[in-house]
C-alpha positions in Angstrom: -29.2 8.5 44.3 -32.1 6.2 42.9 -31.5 2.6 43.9 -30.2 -0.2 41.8 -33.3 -1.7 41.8 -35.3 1.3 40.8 -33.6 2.8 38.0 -33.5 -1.1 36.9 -37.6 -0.7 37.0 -37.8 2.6 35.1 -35.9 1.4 32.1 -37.8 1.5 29.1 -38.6 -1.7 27.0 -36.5 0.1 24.1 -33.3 1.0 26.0 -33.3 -3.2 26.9 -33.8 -4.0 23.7 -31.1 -1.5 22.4 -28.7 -2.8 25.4 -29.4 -6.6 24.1 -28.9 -6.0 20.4 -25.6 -3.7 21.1 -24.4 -6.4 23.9 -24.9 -9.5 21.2 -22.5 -7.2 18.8 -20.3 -6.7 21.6 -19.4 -10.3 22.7 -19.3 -11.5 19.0 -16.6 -8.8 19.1 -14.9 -9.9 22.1 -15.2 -13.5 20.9 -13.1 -12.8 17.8 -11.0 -10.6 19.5 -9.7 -13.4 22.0 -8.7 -10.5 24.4 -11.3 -11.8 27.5 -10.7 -9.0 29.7 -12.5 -6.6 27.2 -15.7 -8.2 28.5 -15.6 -6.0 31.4 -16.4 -3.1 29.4 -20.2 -5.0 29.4 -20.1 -3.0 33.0 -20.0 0.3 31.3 -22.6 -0.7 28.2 -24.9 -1.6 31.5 -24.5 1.7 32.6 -24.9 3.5 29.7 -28.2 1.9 28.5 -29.5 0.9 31.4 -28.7 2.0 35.4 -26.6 5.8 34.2 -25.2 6.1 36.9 -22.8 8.0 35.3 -24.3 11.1 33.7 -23.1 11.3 30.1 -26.4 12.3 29.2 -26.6 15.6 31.7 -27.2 17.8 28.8 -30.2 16.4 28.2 -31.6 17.9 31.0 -30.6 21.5 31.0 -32.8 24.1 30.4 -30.5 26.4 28.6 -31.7 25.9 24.9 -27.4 26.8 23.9 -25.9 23.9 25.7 -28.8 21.6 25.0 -28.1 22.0 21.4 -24.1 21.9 21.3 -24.0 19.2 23.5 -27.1 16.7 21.0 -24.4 18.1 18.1 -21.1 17.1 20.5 -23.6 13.9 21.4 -24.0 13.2 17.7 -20.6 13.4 16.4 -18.9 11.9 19.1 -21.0 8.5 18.8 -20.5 8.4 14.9 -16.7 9.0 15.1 -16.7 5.8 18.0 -18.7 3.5 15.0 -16.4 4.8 12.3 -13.3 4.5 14.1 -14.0 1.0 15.1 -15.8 -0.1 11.2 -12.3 1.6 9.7 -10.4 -0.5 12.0 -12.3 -4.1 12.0 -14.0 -3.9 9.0 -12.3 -1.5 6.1 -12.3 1.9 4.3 -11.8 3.6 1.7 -8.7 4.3 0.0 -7.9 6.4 -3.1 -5.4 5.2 -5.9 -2.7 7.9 -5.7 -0.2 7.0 -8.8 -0.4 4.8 -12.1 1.4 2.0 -10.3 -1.4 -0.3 -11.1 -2.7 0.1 -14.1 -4.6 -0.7 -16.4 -5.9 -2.5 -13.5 -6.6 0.3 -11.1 -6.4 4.0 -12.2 -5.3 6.9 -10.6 -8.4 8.5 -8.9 -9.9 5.4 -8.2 -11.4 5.2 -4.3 -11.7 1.6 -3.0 -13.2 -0.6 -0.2 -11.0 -2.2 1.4 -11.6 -5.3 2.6 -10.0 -5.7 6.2 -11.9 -8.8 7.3 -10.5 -11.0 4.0 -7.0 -11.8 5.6 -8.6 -10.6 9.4 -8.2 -7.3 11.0 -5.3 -6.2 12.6 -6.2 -4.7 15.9 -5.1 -1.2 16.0 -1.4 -0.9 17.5 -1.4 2.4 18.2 -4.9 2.6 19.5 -5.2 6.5 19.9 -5.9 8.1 16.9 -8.2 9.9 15.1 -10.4 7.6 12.5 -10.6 9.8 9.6 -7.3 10.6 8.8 -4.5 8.6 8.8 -1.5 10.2 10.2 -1.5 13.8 9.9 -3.8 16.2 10.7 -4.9 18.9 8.3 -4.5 22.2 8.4 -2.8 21.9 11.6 -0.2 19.6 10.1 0.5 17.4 13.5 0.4 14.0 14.0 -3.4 12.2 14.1 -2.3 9.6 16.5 -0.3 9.1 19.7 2.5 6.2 19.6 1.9 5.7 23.4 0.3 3.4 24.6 1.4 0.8 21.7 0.0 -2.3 21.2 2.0 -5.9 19.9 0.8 -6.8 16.6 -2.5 -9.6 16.3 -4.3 -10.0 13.7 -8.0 -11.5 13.8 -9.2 -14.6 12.1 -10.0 -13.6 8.7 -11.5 -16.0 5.8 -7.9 -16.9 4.0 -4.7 -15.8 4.0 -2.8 -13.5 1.2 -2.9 -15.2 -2.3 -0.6 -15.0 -5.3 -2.2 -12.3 -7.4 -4.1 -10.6 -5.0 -4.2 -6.8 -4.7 -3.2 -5.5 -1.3 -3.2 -2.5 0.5 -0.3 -2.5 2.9 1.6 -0.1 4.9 4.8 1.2 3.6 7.7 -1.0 4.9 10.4 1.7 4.1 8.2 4.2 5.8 9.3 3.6 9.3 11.3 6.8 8.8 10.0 9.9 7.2 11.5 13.3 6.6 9.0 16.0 7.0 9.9 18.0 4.0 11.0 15.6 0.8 8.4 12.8 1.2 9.6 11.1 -2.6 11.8 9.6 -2.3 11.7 7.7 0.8 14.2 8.4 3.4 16.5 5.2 2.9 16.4 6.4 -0.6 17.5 9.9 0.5 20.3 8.6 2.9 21.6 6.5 0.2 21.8 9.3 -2.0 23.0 12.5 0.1 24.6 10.3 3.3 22.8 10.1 6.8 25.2 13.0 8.4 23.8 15.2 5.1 20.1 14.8 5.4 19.8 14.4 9.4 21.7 18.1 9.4 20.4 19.6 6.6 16.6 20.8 8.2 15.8 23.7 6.0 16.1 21.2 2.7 15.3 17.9 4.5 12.6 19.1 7.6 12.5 17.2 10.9 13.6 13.2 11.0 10.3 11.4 12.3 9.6 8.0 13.4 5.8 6.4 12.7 4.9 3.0 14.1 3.6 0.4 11.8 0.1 0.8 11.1 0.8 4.6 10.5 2.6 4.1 7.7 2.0 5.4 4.5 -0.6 2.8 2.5 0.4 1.4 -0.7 -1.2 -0.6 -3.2 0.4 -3.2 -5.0 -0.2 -7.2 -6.6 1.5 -9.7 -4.6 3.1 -11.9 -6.7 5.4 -14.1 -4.1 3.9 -15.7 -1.1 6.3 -16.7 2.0 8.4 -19.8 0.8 8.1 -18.7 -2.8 11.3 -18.2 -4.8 10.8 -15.4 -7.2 12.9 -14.3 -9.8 12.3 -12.4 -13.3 13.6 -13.0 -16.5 13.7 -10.8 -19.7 10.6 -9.2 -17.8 8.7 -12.9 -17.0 8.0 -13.8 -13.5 9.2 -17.2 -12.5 8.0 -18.6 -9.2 9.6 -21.4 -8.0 11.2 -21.9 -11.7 7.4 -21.8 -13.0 7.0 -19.1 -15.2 4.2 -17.2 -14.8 1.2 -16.0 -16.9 1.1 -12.3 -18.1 -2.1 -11.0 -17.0 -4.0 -8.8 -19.6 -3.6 -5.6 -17.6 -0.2 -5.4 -17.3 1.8 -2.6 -18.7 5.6 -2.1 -19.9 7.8 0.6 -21.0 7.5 1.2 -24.8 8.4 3.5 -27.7 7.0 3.7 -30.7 7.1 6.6 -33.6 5.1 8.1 -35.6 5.3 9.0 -39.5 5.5 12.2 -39.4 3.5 14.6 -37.1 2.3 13.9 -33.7 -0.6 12.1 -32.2 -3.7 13.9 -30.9 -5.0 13.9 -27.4 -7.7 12.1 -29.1 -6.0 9.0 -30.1 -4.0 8.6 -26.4 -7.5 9.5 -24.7 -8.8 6.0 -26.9 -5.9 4.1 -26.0 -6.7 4.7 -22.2 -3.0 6.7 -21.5 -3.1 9.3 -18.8 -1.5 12.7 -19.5 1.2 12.1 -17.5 2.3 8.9 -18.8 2.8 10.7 -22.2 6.8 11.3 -22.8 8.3 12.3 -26.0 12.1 11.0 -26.6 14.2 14.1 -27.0 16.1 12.5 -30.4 18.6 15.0 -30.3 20.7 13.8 -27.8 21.5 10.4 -30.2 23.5 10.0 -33.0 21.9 8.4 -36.2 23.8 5.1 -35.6 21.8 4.7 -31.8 19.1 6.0 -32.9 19.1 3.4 -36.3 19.9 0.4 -33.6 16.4 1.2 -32.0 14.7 1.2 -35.0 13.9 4.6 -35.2 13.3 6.0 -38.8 15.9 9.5 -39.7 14.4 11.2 -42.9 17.2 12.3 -45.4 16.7 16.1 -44.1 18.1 14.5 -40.6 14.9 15.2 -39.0 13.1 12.4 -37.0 9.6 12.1 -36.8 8.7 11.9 -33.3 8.8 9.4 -31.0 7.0 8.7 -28.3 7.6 6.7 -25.1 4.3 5.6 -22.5 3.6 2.4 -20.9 1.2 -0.1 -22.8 -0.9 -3.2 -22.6 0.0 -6.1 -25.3 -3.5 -5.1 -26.4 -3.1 -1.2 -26.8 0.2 -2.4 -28.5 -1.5 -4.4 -31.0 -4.0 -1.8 -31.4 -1.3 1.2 -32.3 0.6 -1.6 -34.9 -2.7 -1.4 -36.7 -2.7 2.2 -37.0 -1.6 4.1 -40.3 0.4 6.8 -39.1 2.4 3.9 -36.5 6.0 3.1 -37.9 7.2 0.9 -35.4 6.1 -0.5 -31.8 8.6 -1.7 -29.0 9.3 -2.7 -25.6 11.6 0.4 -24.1 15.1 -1.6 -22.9 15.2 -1.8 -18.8 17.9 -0.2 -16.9 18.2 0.6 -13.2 21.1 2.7 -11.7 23.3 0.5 -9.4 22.9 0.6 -6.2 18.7 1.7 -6.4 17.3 -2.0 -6.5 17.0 -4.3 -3.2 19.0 -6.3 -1.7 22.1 -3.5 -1.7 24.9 -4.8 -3.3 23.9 -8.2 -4.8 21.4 -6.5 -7.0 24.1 -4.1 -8.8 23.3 -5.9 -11.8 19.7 -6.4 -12.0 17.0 -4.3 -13.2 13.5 -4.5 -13.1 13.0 -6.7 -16.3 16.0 -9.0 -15.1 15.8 -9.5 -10.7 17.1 -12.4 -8.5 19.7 -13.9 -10.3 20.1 -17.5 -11.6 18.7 -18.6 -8.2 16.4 -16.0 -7.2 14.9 -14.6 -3.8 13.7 -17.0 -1.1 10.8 -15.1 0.8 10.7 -16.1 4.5 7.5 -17.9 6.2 6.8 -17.9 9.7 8.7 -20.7 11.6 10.6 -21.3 8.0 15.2 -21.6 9.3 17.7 -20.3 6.8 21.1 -20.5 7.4 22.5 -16.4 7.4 25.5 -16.1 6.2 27.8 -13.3 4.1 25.8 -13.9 1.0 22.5 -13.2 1.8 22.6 -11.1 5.3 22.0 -7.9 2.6 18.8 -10.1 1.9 17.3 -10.8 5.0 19.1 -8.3 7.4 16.0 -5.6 7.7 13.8 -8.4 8.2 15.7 -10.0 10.9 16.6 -6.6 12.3 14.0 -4.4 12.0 10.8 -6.0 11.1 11.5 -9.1 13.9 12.9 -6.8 16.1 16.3 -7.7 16.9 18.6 -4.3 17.1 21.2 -6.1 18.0 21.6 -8.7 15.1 24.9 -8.3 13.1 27.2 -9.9 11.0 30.9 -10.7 11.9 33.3 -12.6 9.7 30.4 -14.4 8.2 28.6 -15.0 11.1 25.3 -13.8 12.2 25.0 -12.6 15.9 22.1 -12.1 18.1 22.8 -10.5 21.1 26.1 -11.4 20.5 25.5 -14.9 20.5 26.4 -16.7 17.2 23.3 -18.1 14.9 23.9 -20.3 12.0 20.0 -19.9 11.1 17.3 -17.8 11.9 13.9 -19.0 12.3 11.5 -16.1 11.2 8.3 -15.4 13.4 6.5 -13.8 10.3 5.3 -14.1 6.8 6.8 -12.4 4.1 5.2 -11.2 0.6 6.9 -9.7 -2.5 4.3 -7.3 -4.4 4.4 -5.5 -7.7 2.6 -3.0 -9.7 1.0 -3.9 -12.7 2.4 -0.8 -14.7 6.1 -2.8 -14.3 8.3 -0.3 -15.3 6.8 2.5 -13.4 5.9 1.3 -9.8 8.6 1.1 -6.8 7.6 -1.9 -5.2 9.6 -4.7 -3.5 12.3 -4.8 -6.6 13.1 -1.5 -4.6 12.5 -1.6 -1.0 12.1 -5.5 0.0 9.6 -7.6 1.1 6.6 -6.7 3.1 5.8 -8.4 6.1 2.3 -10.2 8.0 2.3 -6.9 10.4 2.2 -4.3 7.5 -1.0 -5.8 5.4 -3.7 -4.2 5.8 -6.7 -5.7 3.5 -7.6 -6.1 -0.1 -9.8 -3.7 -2.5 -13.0 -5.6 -2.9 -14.6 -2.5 -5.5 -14.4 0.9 -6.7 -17.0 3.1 -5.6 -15.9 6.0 -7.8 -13.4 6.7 -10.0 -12.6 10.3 -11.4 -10.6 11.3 -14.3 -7.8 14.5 -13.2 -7.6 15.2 -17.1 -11.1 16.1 -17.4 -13.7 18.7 -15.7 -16.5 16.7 -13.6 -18.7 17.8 -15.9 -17.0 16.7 -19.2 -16.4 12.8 -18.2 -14.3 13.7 -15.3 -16.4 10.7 -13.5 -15.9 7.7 -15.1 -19.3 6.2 -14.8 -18.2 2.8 -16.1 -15.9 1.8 -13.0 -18.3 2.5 -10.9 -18.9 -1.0 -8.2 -16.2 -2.7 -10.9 -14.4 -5.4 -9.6 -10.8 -4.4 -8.0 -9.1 -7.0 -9.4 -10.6 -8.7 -12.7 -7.0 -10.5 -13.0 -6.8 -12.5 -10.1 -7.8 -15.6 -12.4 -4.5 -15.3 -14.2 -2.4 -16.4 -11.4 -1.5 -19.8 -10.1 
């Protein structure tokens, strides 16, 4: 072996330089990490660039022209998946808008950047996984990470914290548990609905019952409209925060119906409005008498026919635009219902629905170090919070009093921050009206711009790309909120 001293004096001017430019990078690193015993891997960077003592570049060497060439390819792929696994992880991603929960504001077939660094980067708790996937691998259809070893959630200094009206890209809080065949709806959803004895022994309908940790999650896209201490309510479809009500930004959508004179609209005329295929319903009038349907203010002609009527979500703009139309009778918001039982927290929201949620008093959202006293009324509230997401299996509630470790609490302090988001497209997105609030551990970042955005309707050559979103801003109604 060449001596320290030597291999020191046959380093090239370049490989020092390359050492002290990738050394600066790596202490900033470690700086903002906090974690000081990282710094040690400075030892290994040394070697690399400098002494190589170890020989990860033996290849280089060989004369055998096959090996020489596998190995620069293996060389090549191997560094590139170490700077995107780390840029994916500390700085952000990509991310493709999968439903219409969002728009007008985001469309389906939009791709993103993410923004990690905005609220900090979490630093990856389950540390082994494969960067360009997120938690299944393709084709062979097995997990793209290992849950062991698993790391305690910190997040990184970032430039602010999570903002009313911000979009956010956050992992799935309901997503904790999957079942590998029926991923909509979710698996609470599905126990719920069939029973937890029906779905955990039912594997030819149901699959395998599968655990992910938190940053493996499914990612979801929503507005946060509630930040932790916030009380949120909504009334007749108005947000109230705090008993504030709260602006309607322009891109919001609602349930409507509206009909037509006589014969039906042309793909042309929903392609101007800006409504997706799949957003387009017709109401089957045949299953309501003339009295319901005269209640709704739909027109019967004397025959008994009824022109038809069509139900999509809509902007108050692309409302006003259809009023002005000729062939238009008649534009309205579509009443909201929700089944009993569907809508969070179980049991006290039997009677709300997404246009009418939290009651005369509304939901308090939890902030870290915030006590409130737990009691009968609003354990339903708080309980996954407490028990899951703060990690307390053992929390309970017995004849109106909460127990930890089967020590009695009259209030729990929370150790996290707690949002409530929504989708802009109201009365089609399952957000926290459904599944609860999403905690500090489960946000991910915010989409800063679209890179591309393409249209599923269309053929990529016949304005399948739509050219016009292209670098648009993520969120053009952040102004709107307060």
């Amino acid at each position: 072996m060449k001596s320290f001293k030597q291999r020191i004096s046959e380093t090239k001017t370049t490989r020092w330089v390359r050492f002290t430019i990738v050394s600066i990078i790596f202490f900033a690193w470690v700086i903002w990490l906090g974690t000081w015993w990282v710094a040690l891997f400075e030892l290994l960077l040394f070697d690399i660039y400098i002494t190589g003592y170890i020989p990860f570049t033996w290849w280089k060497k060989s004369k055998n022209k096959v090996v020489y060439n596998i190995m620069s390819w293996v060389d090549a792929i191997v560094y590139a998946l170490i700077l995107v696994y780390f840029a994916f992880a500390y700085i952000g991603q990509n991310y493709q808008i999968p439903s219409s929960s969002l728009e007008k504001t985001l469309l389906t077939g939009d791709y993103l950047f993410v923004n990690k660094m905005i609220y900090g980067p979490r630093v990856p708790m389950t540390p082994i996984h494969f960067p360009l996937v997120h938690n299944e691998l393709p084709i062979l259809n097995c997990d793209s990470y290992c849950d062991k070893p698993a790391v305690k959630y910190h997040r990184l200094k970032g430039f602010r914290k999570v903002e009313r009206g911000d979009i956010v890209v956050f992992n799935f809080p309901a997503g904790d548990t999957i079942t590998t065949k029926v991923n909509n709806p979710d698996y609470y959803t599905l126990i719920k609905a069939y029973g937890r004895t029906a779905v955990w022994n039912n594997k030819e309908v149901f699959g395998d019952i599968k655990y992910r940790p938190v940053d493996r999650r499914e990612n979801y896209v929503k507005r946060c409209v509630a930040i932790p201490g916030d009380r949120i309510k909504i009334v007749d479809r108005d947000i109230y925060i705090n008993n504030v009500k709260q602006p309607i930004p322009k891109n919001v959508q609602f349930q409507c119906y509206y009909q037509t004179k006589q014969f039906q609209l042309s793909d042309e005329v929903f392609e101007k409005l800006g409504i997706a295929k799949e957003d387009i319903h017709t109401l089957n009038t045949r299953n309501y008498d003339a009295a319901t349907l005269a209640a709704y203010g739909i027109t019967v002609n004397s025959d008994g026919s009824v022109p038809p009527v069509y139900i999509t979500p809509l902007t108050s703009q692309m409302m006003e635009e259809l009023k002005k139309m000729p062939e238009i009778t008649m534009v309205r918001l579509l009443p909201s219902n929700a089944e009993p039982g569907t809508m969070f927290p179980d049991g006290l929201s039997d009677t709300w629905t997404c246009s009418d949620y939290g009651g005369e008093n509304g939901i308090l959202l939890p902030a870290k170090g915030m006590k409130i006293a737990i009691n009968s009324d609003n354990w339903t509230t708080y309980e996954r919070a407490i028990r899951v997401y703060e990690d307390n299996p053992t929390a309970k509630m017995v004849n109106g009093t909460l127990y930890i470790n089967d020590k009695p609490v009259k209030e729990y302090t929370f150790t996290m921050d707690y949002y409530f988001m929504m989708g802009d497209n109201r009365d089609n997105s399952l957000d926290s009206r459904y599944w609860g609030f999403v905690p500090e551990d489960h946000i991910v970042g915010s989409p800063w711009r679209v890179l591309i955005s393409f249209d599923k309707d269309k053929s990529a050559f016949n304005g399948g790309i739509r050219w016009n979103r292209i670098f648009l801003n993520a969120n053009p109604d952040k102004e709107n909120f307060k």
